[in-house]
C-alpha positions as CSV (number, residue, x, y, z in Angstrom):
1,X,108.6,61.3,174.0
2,X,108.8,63.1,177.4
3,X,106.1,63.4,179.9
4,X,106.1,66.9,180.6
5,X,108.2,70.0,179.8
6,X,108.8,72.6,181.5
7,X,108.4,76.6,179.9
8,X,108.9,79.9,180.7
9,X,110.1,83.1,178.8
10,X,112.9,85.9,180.1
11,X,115.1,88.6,178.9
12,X,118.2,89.8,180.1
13,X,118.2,91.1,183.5
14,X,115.9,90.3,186.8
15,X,113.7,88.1,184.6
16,X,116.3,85.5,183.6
17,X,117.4,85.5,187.4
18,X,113.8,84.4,188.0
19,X,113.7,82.1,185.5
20,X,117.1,80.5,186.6
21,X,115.7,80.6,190.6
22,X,112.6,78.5,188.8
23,X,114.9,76.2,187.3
24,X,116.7,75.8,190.6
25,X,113.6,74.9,192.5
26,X,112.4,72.2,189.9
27,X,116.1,70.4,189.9
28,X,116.1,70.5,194.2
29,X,112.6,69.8,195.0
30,X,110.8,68.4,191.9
31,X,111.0,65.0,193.1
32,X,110.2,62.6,190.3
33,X,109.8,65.7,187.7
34,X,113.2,66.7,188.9
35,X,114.7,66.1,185.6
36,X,112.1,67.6,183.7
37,X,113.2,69.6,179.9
38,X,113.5,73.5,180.9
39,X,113.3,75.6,177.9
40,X,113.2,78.9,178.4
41,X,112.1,81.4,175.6
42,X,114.2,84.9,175.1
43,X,113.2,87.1,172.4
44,X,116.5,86.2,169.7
45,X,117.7,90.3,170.0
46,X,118.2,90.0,174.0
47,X,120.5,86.7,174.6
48,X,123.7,88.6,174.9
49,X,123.3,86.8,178.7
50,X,126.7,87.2,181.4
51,X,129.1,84.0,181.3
52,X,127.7,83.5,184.9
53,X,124.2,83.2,183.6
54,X,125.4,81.1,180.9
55,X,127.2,78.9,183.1
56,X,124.0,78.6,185.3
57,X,121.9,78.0,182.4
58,X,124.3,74.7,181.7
59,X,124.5,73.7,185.3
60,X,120.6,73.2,185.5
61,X,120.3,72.3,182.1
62,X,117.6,74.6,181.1
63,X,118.2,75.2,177.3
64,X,117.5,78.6,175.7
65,X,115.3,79.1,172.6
66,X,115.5,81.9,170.3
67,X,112.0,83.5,169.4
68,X,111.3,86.0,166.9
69,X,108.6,88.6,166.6
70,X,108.1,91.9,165.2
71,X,108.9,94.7,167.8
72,X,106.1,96.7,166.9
73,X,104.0,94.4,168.2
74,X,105.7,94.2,171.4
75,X,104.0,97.5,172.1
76,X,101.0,95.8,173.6
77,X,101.2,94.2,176.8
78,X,101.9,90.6,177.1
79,X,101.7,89.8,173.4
80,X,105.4,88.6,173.6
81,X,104.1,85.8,176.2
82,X,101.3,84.9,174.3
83,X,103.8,84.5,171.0
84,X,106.4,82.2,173.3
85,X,103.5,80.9,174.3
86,X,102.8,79.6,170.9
87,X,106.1,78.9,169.4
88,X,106.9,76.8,172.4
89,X,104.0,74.7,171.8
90,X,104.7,74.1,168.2
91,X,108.2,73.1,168.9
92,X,106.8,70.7,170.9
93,X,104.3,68.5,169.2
94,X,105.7,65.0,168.7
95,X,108.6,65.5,171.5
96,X,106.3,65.9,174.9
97,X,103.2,64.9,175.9
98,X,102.9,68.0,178.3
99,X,103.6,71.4,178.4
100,X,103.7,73.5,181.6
101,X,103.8,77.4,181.4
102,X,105.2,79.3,184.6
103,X,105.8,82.7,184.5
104,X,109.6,83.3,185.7
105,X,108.5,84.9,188.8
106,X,107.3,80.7,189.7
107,X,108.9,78.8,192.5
108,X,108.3,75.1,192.7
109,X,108.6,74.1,196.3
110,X,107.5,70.7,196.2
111,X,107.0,67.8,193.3
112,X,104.2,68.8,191.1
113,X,102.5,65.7,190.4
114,X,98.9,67.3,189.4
115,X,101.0,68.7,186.3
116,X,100.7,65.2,185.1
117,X,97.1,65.5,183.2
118,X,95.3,62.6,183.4
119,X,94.1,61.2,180.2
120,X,91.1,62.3,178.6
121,X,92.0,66.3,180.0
122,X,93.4,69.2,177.7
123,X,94.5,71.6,180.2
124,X,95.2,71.9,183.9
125,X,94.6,75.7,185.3
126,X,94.4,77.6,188.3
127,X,91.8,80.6,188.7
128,X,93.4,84.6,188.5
129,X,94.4,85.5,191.5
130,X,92.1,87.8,192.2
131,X,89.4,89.1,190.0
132,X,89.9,92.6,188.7
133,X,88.1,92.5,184.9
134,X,87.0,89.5,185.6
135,X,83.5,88.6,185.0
136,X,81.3,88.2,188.4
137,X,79.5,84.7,188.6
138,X,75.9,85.0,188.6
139,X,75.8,88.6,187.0
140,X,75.3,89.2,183.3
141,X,78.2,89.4,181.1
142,X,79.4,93.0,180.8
143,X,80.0,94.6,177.4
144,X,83.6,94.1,177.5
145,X,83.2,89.8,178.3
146,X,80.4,89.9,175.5
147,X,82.8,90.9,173.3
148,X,85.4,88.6,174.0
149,X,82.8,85.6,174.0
150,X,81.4,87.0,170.3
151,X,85.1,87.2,168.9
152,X,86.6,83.2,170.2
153,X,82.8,81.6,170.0
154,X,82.1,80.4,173.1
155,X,78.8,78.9,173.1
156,X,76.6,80.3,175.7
157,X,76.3,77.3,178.3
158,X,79.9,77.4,179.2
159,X,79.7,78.5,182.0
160,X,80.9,77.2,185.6
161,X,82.0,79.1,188.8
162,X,85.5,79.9,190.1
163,X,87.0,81.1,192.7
164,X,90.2,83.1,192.9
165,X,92.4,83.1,195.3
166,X,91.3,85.9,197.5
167,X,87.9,84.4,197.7
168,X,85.8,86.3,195.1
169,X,83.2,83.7,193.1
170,X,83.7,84.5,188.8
171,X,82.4,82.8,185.7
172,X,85.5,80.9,184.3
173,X,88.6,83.4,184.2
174,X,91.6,81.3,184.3
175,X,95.1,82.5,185.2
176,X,97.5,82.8,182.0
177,X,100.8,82.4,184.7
178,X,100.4,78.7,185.5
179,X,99.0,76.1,183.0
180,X,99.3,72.1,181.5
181,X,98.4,72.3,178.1
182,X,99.0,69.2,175.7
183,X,100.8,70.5,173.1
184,X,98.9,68.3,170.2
185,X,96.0,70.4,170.8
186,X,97.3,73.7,169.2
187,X,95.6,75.7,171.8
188,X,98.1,78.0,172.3
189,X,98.4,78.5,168.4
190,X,94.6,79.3,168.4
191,X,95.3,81.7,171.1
192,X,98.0,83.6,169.3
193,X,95.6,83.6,166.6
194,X,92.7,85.4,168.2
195,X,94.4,87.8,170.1
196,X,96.4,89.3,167.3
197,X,93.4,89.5,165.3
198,X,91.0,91.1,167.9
199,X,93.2,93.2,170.1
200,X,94.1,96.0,167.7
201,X,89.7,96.2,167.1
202,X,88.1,99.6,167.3
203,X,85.6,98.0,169.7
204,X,88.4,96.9,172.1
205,X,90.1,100.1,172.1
206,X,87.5,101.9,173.8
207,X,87.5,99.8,176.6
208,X,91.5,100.3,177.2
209,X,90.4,104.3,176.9
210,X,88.4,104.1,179.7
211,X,90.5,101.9,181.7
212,X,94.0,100.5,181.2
213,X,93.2,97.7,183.1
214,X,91.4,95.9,180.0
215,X,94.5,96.1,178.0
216,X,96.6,94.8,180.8
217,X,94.7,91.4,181.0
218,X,93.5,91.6,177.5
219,X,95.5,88.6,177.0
220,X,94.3,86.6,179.8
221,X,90.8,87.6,178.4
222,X,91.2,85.7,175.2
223,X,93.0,83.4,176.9
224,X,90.0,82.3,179.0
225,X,87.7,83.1,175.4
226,X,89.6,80.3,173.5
227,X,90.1,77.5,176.4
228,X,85.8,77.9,176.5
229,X,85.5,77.8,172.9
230,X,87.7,74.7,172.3
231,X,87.6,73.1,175.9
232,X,84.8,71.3,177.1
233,X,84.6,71.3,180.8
234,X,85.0,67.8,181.3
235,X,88.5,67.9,179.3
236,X,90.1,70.4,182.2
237,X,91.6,70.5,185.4
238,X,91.0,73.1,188.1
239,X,94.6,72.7,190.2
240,X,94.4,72.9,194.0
241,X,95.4,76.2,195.6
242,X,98.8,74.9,196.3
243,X,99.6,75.8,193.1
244,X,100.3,79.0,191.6
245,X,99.8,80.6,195.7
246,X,100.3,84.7,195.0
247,X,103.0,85.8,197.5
248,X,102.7,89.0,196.7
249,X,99.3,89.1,197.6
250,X,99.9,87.2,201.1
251,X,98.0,90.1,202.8
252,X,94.8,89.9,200.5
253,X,93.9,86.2,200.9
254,X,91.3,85.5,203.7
255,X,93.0,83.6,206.8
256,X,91.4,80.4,206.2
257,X,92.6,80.5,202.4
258,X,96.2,80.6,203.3
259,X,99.0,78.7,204.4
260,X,100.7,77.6,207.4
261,X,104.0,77.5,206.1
262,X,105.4,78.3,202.3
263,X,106.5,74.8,203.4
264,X,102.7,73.2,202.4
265,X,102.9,75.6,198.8
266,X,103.4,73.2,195.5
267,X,104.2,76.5,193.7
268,X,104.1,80.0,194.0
269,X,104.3,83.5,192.3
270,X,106.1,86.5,193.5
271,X,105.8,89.1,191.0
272,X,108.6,91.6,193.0
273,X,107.9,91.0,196.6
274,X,112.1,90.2,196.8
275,X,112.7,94.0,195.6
276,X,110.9,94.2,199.7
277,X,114.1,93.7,202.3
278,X,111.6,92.9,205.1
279,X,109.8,90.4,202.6
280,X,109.7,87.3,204.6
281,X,108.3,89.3,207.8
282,X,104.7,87.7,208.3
283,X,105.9,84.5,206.7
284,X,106.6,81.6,208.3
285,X,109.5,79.3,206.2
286,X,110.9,76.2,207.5
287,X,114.2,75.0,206.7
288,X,115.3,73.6,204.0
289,X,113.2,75.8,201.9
290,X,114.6,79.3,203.7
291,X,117.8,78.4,203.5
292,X,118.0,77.6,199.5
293,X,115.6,80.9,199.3
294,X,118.3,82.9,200.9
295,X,121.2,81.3,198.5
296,X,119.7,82.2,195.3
297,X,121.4,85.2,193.4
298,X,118.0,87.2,193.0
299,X,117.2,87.3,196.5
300,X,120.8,87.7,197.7
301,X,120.9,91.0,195.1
């Protein structure tokens, strides 16, 4: 059985250059996870991928797995994720003891040995980045948060303080972009679960009325909903801010919050900040790290 496996999910076009530059990372600076399994989801009607991407894909050894799924429900945002999400983790129960979930927009800068969960834990997660519809520690829930607590049962004392990476204190509201799951635990199964059977609900759709934000990070919602219902707290892992480090939000996160160098980062996320030619201009990025950055097809495009 392997340790840990590596997931993320693309589609033809910028996302599986991510996904590739993600694989990239983990085989140059990995260290002993190096060799990790890469599998990287694609939706079974959008492989028709270039010979080059195809030849990269065999170079790095990250293997490509169909997934099905009904395009009308592809209409709401994210439930594609959630369904790799899901299918990944049933694929594999009984073949790895581990299952990390990057988003393609990840970069793994140095070895990430706290993806190794210690025994006894469930999950290993980072905070959002920053908090949005997330629900404010030492406030009431709001109506929307009631809801979601009512429809994946989590019981009432569940409740312990975050902090997101631009500073801001929430009740538990973890990022659905960089996770350790183990995949015996069907948690992302019980997550597909919920969401498809709350986020269609009348009382949920007057929330994404009023503002589009709630059906944006709807998923992350019940994402946080069923880690609370199943996990107790002592069975998770918060990860250090190393990991998971928004780029893109460089210019949010307090001074004493950020990093000398992208050098000291474990991992990152980037979301587009590569579209920006003067990207790298408050940034400082020792070598080697800028000069792989400046070799890899996304950025050189």
């Amino acid at each position: 059985m392997q340790r840990i496996t590596f997931i993320t999910l693309a589609t033809p076009g910028k996302a599986i250059l991510k996904a590739l530059m993600m694989a990239a990372s983990l085989r140059s600076f990995g260290g002993q996870l190096r060799d990790s399994p890469i599998k990287i989801l694609v939706p079974e009607t959008m492989n028709d991928f270039s010979e080059i991407v195809q030849d990269n894909l065999s170079r790095l050894k990250a293997q490509t797995v169909p997934l099905s799924i009904d395009l009308e429900t592809l209409r709401f945002p994210f439930t594609l994720k959630i369904h790799a999400a899901a299918h990944a983790e049933a694929i594999l129960k009984g073949d790895s003891e581990r299952m990390t979930w990057l988003d393609c927009d990840s970069i793994i800068l140095r070895e990430p040995s706290e993806f190794l969960l210690p025994a006894g834990t469930h999950l290993g997660y980072r905070p959002v980045h920053h908090k949005l519809i997330g629900p404010t520690w030492g406030e009431p829930l709001n109506p929307f948060w009631k809801l979601i607590y009512q429809y994946c049962g989590v019981p009432e004392n569940r409740q312990f303080q975050m902090t997101t990476h631009t500073g801001e204190k929430t009740r538990p509201y973890f990022n659905a972009g960089t996770f350790v799951i183990r995949p015996s635990s069907n948690l992302m199964g019980k997550w597909w679960s919920k969401f498809t059977s709350s986020f269609n609900q009348p009382e949920f759709q007057t929330f994404y009325k009023a503002d589009n934000r709630y059906a944006i990070f709807m998923h992350q919602a019940v994402f946080t909903g069923v880690l609370l219902s199943e996990l107790e707290p002592v069975e998770m892992v918060e990860f250090g801010p190393k990991i998971n480090y928004p780029l893109h939000l460089h210019s949010e996160i307090p001074d004493e919050r950020r990093p000398t160098t992208l050098n000291d980062l474990i991992t990152l996320r980037y979301e587009n900040l590569f579209d920006t030619p003067d990207w790298q201009e408050d940034l400082s990025i020792l070598k080697p790290l800028m000069s792989w950055l400046e070799a890899q097809p996304l950025i050189q495009n």
